[in-house]
N, C-alpha and C positions, 0 to 999 in steps of 0.2 A: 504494500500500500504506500504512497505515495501524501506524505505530511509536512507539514511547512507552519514550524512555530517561531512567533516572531517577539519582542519583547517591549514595552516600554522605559523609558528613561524616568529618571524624578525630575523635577524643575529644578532651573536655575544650574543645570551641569552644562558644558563648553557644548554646541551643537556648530554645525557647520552646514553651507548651504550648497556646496559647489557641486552636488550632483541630487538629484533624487535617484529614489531605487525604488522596486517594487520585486515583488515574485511572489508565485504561486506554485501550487502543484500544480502538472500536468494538467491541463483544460479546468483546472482549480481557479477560487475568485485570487484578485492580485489586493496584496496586502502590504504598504508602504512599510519603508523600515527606518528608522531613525541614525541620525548620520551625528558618532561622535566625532570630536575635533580632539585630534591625539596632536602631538606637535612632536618634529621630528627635524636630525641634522642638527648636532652642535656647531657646527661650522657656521650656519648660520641658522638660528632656528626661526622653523614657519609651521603654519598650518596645516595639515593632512589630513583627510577623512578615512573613519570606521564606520564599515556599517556590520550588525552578523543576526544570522538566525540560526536557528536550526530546521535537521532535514533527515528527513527517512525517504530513501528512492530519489525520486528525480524531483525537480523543479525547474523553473522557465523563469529568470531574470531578466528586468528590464532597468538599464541606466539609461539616466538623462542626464549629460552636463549642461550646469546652468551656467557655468562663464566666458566658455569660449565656442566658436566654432571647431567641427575635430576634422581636421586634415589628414591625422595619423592616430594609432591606439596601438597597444603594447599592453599584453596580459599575460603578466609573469607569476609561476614559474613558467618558462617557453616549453619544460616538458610535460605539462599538465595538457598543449595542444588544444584550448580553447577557442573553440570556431565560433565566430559571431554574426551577427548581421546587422549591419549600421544604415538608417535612415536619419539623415541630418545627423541632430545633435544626439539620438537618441539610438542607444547599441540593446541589443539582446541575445541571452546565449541561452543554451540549458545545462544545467548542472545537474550530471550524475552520479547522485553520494554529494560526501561534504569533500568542500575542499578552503582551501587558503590560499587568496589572488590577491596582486595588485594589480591593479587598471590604472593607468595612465596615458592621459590623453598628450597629442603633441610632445614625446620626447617627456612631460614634466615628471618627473619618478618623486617629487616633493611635493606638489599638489594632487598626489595621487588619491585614489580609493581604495582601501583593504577591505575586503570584502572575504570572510568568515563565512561559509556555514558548516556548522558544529553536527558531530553527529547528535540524533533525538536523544534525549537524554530517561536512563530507567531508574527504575526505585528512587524515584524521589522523595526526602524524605518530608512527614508530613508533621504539623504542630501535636506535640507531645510524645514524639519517638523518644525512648532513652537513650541521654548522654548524646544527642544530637541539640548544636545551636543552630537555629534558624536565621539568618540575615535577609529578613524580607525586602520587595522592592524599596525603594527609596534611599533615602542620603543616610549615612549612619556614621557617625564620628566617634572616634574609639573612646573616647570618655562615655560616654553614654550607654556604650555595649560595657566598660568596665563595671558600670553602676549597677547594670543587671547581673552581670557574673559575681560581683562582691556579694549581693544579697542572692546569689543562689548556692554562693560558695560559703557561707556565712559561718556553717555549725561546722566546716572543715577548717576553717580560721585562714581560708587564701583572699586573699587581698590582692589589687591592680598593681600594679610596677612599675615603675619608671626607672628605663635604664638610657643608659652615657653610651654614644659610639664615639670614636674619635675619627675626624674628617681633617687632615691635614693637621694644621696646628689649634684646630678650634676642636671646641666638643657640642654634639648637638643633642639636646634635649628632647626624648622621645617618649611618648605613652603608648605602651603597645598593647597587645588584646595575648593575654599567656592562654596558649591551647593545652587543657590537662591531657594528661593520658586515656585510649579508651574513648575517644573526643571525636564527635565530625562535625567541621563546621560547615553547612551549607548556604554558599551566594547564591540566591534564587535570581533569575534573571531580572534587568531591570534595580537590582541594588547595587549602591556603590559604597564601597566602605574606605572613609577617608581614614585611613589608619595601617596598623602592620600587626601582620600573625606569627605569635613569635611560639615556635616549640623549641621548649629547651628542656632536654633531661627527660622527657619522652617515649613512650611509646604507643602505636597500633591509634595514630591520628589519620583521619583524612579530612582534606579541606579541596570541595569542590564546590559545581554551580556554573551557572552563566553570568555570575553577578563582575564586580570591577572592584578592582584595587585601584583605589585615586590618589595617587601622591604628590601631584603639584599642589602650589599655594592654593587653597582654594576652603573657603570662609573664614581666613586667620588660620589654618588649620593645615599641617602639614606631620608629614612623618620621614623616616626615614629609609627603609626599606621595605617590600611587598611582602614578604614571607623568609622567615627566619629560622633553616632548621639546626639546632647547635646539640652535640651530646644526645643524640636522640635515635632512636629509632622505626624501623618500619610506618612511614611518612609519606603518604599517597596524598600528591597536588595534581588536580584533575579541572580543565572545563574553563578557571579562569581567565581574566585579562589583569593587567597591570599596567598600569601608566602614567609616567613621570616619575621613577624613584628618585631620592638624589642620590642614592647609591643602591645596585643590587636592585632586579626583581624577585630574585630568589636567592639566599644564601645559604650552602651545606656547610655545615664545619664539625669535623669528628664526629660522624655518623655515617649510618649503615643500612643498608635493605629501604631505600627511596626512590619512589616512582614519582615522576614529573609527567603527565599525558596530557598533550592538548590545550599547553600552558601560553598564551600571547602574550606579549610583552614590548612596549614604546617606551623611550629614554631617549632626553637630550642633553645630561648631565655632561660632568669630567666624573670618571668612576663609577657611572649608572652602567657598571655591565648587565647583562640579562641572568647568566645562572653561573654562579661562582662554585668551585669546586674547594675544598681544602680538608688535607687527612681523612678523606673519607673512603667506604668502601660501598660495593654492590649497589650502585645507585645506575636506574633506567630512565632513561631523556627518551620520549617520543613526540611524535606528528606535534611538535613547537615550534612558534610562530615568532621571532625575536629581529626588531630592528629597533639596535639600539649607539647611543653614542659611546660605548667602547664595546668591550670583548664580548659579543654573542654568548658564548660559553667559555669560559675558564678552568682548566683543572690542574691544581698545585698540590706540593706537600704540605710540609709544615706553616703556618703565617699565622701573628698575633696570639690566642690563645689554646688555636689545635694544631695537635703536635702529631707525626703519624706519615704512615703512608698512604698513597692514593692507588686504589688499584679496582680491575673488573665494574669498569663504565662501558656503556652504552649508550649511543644518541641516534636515533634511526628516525628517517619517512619523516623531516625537518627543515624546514625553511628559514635561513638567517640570513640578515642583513644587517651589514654593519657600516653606517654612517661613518664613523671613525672608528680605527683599532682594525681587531682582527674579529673575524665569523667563527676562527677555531685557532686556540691559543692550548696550550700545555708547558708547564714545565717552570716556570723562573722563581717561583717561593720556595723555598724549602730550610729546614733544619740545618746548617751550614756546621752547628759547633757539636752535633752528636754525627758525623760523618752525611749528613743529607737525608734524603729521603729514596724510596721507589716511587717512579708513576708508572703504572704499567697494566699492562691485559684491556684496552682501551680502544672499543670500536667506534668508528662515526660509520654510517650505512646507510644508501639513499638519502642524500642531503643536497637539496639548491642554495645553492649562495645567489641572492639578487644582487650585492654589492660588499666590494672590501675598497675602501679610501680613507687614506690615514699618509699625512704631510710629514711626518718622520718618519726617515730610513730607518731608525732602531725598534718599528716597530710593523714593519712592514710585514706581508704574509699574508693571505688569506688563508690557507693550513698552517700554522709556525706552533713551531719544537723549538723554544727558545727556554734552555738547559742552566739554571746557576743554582747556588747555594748548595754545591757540590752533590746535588740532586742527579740522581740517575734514571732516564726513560727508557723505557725499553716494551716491547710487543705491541706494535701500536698500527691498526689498519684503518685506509680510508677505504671505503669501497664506494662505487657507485656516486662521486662526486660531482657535481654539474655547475661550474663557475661562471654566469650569466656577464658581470660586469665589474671590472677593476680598477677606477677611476683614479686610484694612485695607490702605489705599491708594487705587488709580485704573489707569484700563485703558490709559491712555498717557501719558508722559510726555516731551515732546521740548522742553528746554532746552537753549539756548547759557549756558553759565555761568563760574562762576568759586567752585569748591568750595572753602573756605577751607581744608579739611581736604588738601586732595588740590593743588592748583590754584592756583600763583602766577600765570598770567595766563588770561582767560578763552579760550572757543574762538573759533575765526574763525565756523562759520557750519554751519548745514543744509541740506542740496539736495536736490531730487526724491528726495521718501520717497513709498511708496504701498503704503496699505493694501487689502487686495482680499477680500473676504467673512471679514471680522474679525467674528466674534460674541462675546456676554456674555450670560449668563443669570443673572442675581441682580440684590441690592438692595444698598443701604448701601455705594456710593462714592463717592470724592471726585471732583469732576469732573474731565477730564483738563487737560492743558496744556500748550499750542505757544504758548513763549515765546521770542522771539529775547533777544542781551543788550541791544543800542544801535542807533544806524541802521546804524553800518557790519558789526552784526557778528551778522547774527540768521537768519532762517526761510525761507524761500523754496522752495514749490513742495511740499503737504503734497495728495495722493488719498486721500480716503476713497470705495470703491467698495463700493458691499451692505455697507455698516457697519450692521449689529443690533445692537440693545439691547435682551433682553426682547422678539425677536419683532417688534420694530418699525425698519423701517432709517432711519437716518437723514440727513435731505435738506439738514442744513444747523446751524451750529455752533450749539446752544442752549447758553443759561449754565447748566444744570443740568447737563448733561453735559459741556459744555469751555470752557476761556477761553483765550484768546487775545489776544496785546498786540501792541501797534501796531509790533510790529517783529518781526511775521510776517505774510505776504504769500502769496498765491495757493496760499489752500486754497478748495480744492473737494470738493464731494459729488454723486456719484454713484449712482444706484438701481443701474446696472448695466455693465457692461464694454461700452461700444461701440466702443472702437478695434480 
């Protein structure tokens, strides 16, 4: 059967007017959808529309740009193959299943439309489920939700929290919503929670829903990050969005058995990455939507107060974009004065990159294995990667270093990395680079298998497309997988 659920907003949240939208099921009535105004591009930030529903079977979509005539359209990712049909100003396609688009009209990829639809959503849970909170539609500001968990928490003597992050040389002041163990917190569609979900010391949470994490300024009222899982365990983040952290849509630190599915994510921060990894284990990234102003996804050892290694990650069937920084980063934290850390046994798998552009060489990469804190990576596959556009930068970046910024001593070393039908389609990049640091302390053991560039795969390390220094070793190219 063929269902098409859509959601209302609460008043007074950012709305946007630059397109209308509509859909329906298949010969279904057409059902307008509400266009949030997410803001995107540190470089310079602007306006960008969201719209999303959900969807069981098919439906038939209808955009309308209301600001310009459209000469051209572009509906990425380019492998999802979205055939349309445009009359004037007004396009329509059919979606079958859910999926995650940006449309943009004329070239603009910053005035664009994200357009969401989510699979239908089951078991939802209903008013008075046990050890289930409900975050119904509307605006909800984490004081307000404290006030009802303090008088629900009363005869257990837990109380609201307010806890210190440090942001550079400042400390910001945050009230967060502490998720007990045992806990699900449900964003019903249509609510938006100006505040941050923090599990700490935790287990057997889920926090899902169609509902928003809003962290820009917005009534006096800001936070700090979207969801915060620290010391905790088996942690399933499902369904949401997030938008404007100043730091972090999602943060792991020293935790284990975490599922991320189906998570969006906008940031226009310095340090608003999308999903931070640190000392953690057995954590699963799926179908996540992240265009943000730094790292997409992050995965480090040791930093600040989790200590550890990082191992058996998973990020599959995922779409990032990365304004600035990198779309896929590994490797620069780590424990330096107990010998470093492992990152290791670490798939990405079916993954479009819309964009990697970032104005510093040292931080160049849209895949980057950038190695310090005498930290050592090792077992690490890309599969099935699709690089759409790389506006400044390079499409890999695998150093052993020593970041002045980050990094009193360099990393130990790189091990069997393999890339396996990595493509790129564009012009104007910098060539990549597999650099070890010294003899004892560099590269070892680099698969490129069906590496495309531009349609042509390549057979072997050309200086136009990579460099490589004499303190990395046993890289090989391959047309195609024969093991």
């Amino acid at each position: 059967m063929n269902q098409v659920q859509i959601y209302n907003a609460p008043n007074n949240i950012p709305l946007r007017e630059d397109f209308r939208v509509k859909v329906r099921p298949v010969g279904g009535e057409w059902q307008p959808l509400l266009i949030y105004e997410v803001k995107v591009d540190m470089h310079q930030v602007r306006p960008a529309s969201l719209a999303f529903f959900d969807l069981q079977g098919m439906a038939e979509v209808e955009i309308t740009c209301l600001y310009t005539e459209i000469t051209h359209v572009n509906i990425a990712p380019a492998a999802r193959n979205i055939k349309f049909e445009q009359d004037g100003r007004k396009l329509s396609f059919l979606l079958n299943g859910p999926q995650k688009l940006s449309v943009e009209i004329n070239g603009d990829r910053f005035r664009n439309l994200h357009l969401f639809a989510n699979e239908q959503e089951e078991n939802v849970p209903q008013p008075g489920y046990a050890n289930v909170h409900l975050i119904q539609p509307g605006i909800h500001r984490t004081p307000d939700l404290l006030s009802l968990l303090a008088t629900a928490r009363e005869a257990e003597g837990g109380m609201p929290q307010t806890l210190y992050f440090a942001s550079g040389t400042h400390y910001i002041e945050e009230t967060v919503f502490p998720v007990p163990s045992g806990t699900t917190v449900y964003l019903a569609g249509g609510s938006i929670l100006v505040g941050s979900l923090v599990c700490e010391g935790v287990e057997d949470v889920t926090i899902h829903g169609r509902g928003v994490i809003y962290l820009a300024d917005f009534h006096r009222f800001s936070a700090f990050r979207g969801v915060r899982i620290v010391f905790s365990q088996r942690v399933n983040v499902e369904g949401i969005t997030v938008i404007d952290p100043p730091h972090y849509s999602v943060f792991i630190g020293q935790s284990a058995k975490i599922s991320i599915n189906n998570l969006k994510s906008f940031s226009t921060r310095g340090w608003s990455d999308g999903i931070d990894i640190m000392a953690s284990s057995d954590i699963d990234i799926r179908d996540v939507f992240m265009r943000n102003s730094d790292d997409c996804i992050a995965i480090y050892g040791s930093r600040w107060d989790f200590y550890g290694d990082s191992r058996d990650i998973s990020v599959r069937d995922s779409i990032l974009w990365a304004d600035v920084a990198h779309p896929l980063m590994i490797g620069t934290h780590g424990d330096h004065r107990r010998s470093g850390d492992l990152i290791e046994n670490i798939v990405f798998e079916n993954i479009d990159i819309l964009e990697h552009h970032e104005p510093q060489e040292n931080y160049w990469g849209a895949l980057a294995i950038n190695v310090g804190d005498r930290n050592t990576v090792r077992n690490i596959l890309y599969s099935d990667i699709r690089v759409e556009r790389i506006e400044q930068g390079q499409l890999l970046d695998l150093r052993v270093v020593m970041n002045k910024d980050y990094n009193p001593e360099p990393g130990s070393g790189i091990e069997n990395i393999t890339f396996r039908n990595v493509r790129f389609d564009g012009a104007d990049i910098q060539p990549s680079r597999i650099y070890g640091y010294d003899g004892k302390r560099g590269v070892d053991g680099v698969s490129f298998i069906n590496l495309q560039i531009n349609g042509e795969v390549i057979g072997e390390a050309r200086t136009d497309l990579m460099l490589i220094n004499e303190y990395a070793r046993n890289i090989v190219f391959v047309s195609e997988d024969t093991r």
